[in-house]
PLY file of the C-alpha trace (Angstrom):
ply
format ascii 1.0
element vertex 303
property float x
property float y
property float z
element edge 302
property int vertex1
property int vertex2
end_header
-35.29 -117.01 -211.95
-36.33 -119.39 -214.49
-37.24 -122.83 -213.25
-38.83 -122.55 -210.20
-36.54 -125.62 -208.38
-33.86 -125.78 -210.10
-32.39 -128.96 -208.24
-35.34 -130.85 -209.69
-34.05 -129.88 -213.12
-32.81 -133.02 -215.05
-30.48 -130.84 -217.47
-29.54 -128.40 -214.79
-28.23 -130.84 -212.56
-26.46 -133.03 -215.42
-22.54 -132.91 -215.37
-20.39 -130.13 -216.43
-19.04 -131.82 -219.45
-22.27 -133.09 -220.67
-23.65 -129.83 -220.78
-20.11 -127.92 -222.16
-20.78 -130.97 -225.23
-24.31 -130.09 -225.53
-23.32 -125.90 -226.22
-20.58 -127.27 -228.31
-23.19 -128.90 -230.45
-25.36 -125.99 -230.32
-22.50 -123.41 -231.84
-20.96 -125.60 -234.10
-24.85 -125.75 -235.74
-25.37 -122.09 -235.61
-21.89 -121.51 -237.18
-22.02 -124.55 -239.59
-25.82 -124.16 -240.97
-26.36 -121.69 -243.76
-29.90 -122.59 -244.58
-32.14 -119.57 -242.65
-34.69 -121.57 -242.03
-32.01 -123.87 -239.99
-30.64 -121.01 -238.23
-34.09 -119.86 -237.44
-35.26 -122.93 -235.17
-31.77 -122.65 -233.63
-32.49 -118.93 -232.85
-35.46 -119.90 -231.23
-34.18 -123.08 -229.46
-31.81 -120.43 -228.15
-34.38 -117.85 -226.79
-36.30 -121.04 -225.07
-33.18 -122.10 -223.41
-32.84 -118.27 -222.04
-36.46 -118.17 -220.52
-36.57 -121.92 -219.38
-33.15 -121.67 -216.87
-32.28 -117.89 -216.69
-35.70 -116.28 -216.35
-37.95 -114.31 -218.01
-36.60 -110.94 -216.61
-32.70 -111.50 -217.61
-34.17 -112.66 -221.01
-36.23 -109.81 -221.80
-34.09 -107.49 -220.83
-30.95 -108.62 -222.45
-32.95 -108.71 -226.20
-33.17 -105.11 -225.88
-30.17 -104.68 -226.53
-29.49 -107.87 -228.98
-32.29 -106.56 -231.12
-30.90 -103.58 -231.57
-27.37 -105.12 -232.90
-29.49 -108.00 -234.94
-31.52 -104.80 -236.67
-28.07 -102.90 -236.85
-26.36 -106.08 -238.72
-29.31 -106.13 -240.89
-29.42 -102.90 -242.07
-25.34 -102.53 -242.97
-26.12 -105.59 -244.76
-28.79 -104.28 -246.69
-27.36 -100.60 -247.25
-23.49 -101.97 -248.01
-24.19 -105.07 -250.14
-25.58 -104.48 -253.20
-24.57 -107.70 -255.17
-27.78 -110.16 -256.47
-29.92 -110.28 -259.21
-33.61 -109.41 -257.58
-33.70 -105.41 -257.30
-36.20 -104.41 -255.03
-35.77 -100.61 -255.45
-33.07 -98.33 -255.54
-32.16 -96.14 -252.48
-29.40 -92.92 -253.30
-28.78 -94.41 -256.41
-28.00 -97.89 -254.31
-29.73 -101.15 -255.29
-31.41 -102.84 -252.54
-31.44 -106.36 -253.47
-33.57 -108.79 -252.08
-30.21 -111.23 -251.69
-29.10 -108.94 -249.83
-31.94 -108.81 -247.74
-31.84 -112.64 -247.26
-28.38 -112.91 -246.37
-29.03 -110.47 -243.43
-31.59 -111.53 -242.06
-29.30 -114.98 -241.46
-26.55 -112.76 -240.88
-29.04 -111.15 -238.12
-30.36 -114.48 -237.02
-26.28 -116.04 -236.04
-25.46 -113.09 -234.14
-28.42 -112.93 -232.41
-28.47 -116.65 -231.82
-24.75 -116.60 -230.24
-25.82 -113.93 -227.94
-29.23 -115.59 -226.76
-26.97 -118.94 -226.37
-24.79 -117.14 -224.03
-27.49 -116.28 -221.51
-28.07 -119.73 -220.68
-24.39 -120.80 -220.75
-23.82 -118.15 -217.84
-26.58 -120.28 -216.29
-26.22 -123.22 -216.76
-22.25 -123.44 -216.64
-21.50 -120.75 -213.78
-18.38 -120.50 -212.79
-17.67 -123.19 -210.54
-18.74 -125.51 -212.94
-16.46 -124.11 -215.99
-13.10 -123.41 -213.47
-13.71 -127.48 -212.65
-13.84 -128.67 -216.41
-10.60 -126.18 -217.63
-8.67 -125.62 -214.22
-6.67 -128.41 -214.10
-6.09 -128.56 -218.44
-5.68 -124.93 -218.92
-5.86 -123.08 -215.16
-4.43 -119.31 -216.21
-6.78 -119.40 -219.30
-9.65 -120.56 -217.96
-10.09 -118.38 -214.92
-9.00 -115.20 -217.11
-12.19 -116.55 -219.70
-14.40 -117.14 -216.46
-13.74 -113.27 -215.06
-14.43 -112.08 -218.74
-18.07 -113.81 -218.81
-19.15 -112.79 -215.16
-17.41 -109.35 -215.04
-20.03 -107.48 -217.00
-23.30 -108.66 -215.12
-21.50 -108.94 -211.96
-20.84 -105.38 -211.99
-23.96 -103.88 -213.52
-25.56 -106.20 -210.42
-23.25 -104.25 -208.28
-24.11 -100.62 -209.25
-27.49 -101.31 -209.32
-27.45 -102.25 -205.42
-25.46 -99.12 -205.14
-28.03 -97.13 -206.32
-30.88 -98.72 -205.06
-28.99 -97.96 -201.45
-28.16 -94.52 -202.46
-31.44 -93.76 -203.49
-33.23 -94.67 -199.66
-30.17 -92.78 -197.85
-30.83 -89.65 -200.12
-33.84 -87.68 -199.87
-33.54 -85.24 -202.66
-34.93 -86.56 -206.21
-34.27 -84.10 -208.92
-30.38 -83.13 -209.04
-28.55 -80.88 -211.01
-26.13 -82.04 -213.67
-23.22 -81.67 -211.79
-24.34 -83.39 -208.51
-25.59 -86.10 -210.72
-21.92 -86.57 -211.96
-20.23 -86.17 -208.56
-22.78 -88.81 -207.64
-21.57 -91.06 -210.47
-18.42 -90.77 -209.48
-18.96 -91.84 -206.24
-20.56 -95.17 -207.50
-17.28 -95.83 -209.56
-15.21 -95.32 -206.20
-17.26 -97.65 -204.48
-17.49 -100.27 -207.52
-13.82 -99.83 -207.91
-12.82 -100.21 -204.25
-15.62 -103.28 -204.13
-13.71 -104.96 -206.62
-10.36 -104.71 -205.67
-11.00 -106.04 -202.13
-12.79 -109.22 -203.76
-10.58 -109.41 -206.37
-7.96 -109.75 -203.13
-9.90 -113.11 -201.26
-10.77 -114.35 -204.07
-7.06 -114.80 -205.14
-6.57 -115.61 -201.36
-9.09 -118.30 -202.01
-7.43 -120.09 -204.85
-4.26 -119.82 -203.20
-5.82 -121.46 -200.41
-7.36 -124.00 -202.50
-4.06 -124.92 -204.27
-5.40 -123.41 -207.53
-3.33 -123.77 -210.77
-1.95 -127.64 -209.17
-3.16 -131.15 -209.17
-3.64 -130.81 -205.33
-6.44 -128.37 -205.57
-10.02 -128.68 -204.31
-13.61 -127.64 -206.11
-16.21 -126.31 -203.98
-18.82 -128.94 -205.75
-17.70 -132.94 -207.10
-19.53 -134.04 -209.97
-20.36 -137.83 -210.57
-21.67 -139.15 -214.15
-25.24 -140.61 -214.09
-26.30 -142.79 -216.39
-28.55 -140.08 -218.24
-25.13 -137.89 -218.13
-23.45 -140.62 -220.26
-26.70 -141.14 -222.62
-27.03 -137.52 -223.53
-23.19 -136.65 -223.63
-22.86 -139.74 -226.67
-25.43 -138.36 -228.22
-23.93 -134.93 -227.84
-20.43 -136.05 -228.89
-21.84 -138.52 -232.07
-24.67 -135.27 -233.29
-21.26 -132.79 -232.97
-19.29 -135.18 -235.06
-22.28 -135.84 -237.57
-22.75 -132.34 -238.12
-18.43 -131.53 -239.02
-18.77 -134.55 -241.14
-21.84 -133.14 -243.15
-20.15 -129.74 -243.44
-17.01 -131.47 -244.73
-19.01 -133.13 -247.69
-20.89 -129.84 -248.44
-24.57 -130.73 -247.16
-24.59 -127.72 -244.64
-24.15 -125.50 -247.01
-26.63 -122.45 -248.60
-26.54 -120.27 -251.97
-27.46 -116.61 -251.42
-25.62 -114.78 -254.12
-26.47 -114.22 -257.16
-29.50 -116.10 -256.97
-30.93 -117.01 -253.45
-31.88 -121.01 -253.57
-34.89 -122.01 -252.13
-35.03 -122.38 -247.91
-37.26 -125.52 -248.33
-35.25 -129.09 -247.11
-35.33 -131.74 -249.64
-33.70 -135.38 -249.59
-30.73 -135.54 -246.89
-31.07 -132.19 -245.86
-34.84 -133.36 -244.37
-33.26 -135.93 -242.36
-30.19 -133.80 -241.42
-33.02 -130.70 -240.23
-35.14 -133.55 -238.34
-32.13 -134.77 -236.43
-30.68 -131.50 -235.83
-33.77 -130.23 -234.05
-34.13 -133.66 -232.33
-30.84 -133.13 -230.40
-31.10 -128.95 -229.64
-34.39 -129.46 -228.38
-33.58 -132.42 -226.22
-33.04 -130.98 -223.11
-36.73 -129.51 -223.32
-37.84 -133.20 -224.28
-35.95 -134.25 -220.94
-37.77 -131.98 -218.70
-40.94 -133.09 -220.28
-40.53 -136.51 -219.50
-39.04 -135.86 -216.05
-42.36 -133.58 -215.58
-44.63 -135.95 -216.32
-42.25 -138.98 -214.18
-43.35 -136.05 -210.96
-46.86 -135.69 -212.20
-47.69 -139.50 -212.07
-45.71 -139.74 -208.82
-47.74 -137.02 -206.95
-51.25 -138.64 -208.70
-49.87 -141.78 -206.98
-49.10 -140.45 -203.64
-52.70 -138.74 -203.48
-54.35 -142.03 -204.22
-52.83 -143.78 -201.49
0 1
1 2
2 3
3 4
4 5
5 6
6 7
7 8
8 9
9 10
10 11
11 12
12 13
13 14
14 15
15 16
16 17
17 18
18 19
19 20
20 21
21 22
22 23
23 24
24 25
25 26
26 27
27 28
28 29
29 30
30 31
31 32
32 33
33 34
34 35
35 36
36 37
37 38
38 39
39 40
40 41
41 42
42 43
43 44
44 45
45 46
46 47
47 48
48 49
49 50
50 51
51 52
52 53
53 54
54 55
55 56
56 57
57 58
58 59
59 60
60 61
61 62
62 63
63 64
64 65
65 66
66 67
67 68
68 69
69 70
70 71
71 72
72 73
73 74
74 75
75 76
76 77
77 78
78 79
79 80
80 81
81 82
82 83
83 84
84 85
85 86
86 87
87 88
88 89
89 90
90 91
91 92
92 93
93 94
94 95
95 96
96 97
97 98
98 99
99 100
100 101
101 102
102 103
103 104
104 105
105 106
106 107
107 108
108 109
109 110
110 111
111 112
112 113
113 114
114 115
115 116
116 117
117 118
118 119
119 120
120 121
121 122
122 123
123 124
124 125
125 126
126 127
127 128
128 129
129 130
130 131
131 132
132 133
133 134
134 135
135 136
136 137
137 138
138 139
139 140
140 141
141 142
142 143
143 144
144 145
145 146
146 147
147 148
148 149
149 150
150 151
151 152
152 153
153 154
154 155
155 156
156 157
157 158
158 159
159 160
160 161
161 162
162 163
163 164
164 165
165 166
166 167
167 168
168 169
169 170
170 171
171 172
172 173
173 174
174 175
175 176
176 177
177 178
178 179
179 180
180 181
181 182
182 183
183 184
184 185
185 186
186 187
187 188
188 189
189 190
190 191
191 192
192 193
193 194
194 195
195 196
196 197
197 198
198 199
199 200
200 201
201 202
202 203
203 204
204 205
205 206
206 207
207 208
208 209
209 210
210 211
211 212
212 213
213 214
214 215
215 216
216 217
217 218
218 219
219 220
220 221
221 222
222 223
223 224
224 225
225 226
226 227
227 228
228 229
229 230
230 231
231 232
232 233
233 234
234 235
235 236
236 237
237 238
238 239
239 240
240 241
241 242
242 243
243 244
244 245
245 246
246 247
247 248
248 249
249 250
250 251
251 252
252 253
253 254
254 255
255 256
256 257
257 258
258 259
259 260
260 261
261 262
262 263
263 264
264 265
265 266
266 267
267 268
268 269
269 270
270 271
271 272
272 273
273 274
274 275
275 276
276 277
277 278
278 279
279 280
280 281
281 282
282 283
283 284
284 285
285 286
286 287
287 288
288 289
289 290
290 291
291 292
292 293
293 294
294 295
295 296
296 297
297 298
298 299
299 300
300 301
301 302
């Protein structure tokens, strides 16, 4: 479930657009960076993000399967690409180069780091938050995005309740292979049929709601705090920083021939330093508004 009270979470409860700035910052880094090292504490901000507001559970269980395309990346990388200079060893008459090797691991590291982002981003901006920043701008295009990012868990969550209900009403464990497919295909009638007939109020609902006009209603209204304005500047100015970098050629990394070296020197110090500053802020603001309950609940026992 992730945080246990969610409502008491100062970056959970922040505005719509403040967090859609702070993932905006947060892929334009993981696309921008070249340096490994870079993409590394991204990749990890990333996987912190997942566990902090979506759970342990949902985390674990989607890196099973973004593992296994990070270790697939990796190895077409290393099997298909045989430019560099270092030769590690030659497979089928193949050089395995350890450039090669290097540029798929960050190859590995992106895609992987995309993929953890997105489990939080289904979190943190669920639907009703992302059809209120893009409804009125762009309303066809963002509710057709919107039924794209819920569609998949939303029905894996609904044959899963299927079965779990299928599984009490039916006594009988081990089936054959073709009642195991007729029973299949009942779940896909049901899923189907599920779907349609919510697919139905839903699109009641919006018509209700005036969807797709400037008359139309949100379930939820959104003010801007003060925090909300602080951390969606330094959202906007660390997004702009980062394009301006890339434009004068500090983001930059040299794999082939010759790998460079991952250490930061000079600007690229300060531009690493600042870059973690802001991806790692929201854990610095539930630090501070931990401590802000801990010395409030200290108080209240002393009195």
């Amino acid at each position: 479930m992730g945080i246990h009270n969610r409502m008491i979470s100062p970056f959970y409860i922040s505005h719509p657009f403040t967090l859609f700035m702070y993932y905006t910052a947060l892929f334009s880094c993981i696309f921008i960076f070249k340096n490994p090292f870079i993409i590394l504490s991204l990749f990890t901000a990333c996987c912190l993000m997942a566990m902090c507001y979506s759970g342990m559970d949902k985390f674990l269980k989607s890196m099973k399967w973004i593992v296994l395309i990070g270790a697939a990346v990796l190895a077409l990388n290393i099997l298909l690409v045989h430019k560099g200079s270092s030769v590690m060893f030659y497979l089928f008459k193949n050089p395995i180069t350890k450039e090669a090797l290097i540029y798929g691991l960050y190859n590995m590291l992106m895609l992987m780091s995309v993929m953890t982002a997105f489990i939080s981003f289904n979190t943190l901006l669920d639907s009703s938050k992302f059809l209120y920043l893009f409804s009125n701008i762009l309303p066809k295009t963002s509710f057709v995005f919107d039924m794209a990012l819920r569609y998949i868990p939303l029905f894996k969550k609904r044959a899963s309740d299927l079965a779990a209900v299928q599984s009490v009403n039916s006594g009988k464990v081990n089936k054959s292979v073709r009642e195991k497919i007729q029973t299949y295909g009942i779940y896909l009638k049901a899923l189907t049929s599920w779907t349609l007939e919510e697919g139905m109020d839903t699109a009641l609902s919006l018509k209700v709601k005036n969807y797709g006009t400037f008359n139309k209603v949100h379930y939820a209204r959104y003010r801007y705090t003060l925090r909300d304005i602080l951390l969606l500047s330094v959202f906007m100015a660390f997004t702009l920083f980062i394009y301006i970098a890339a434009i004068l050629g500090n983001t930059g990394f040299t794999y082939y021939p010759v790998t460079a070296s991952v250490g930061l020197k000079d600007f690229n110090l300060v531009l690493y330093g600042v870059t973690v500053l802001v991806i790692y802020l929201p854990f610095i603001n539930e630090g501070i508004a931990s401590l802000k309950r801990g010395f409030v609940k200290l108080w209240l026992q002393k009195r």
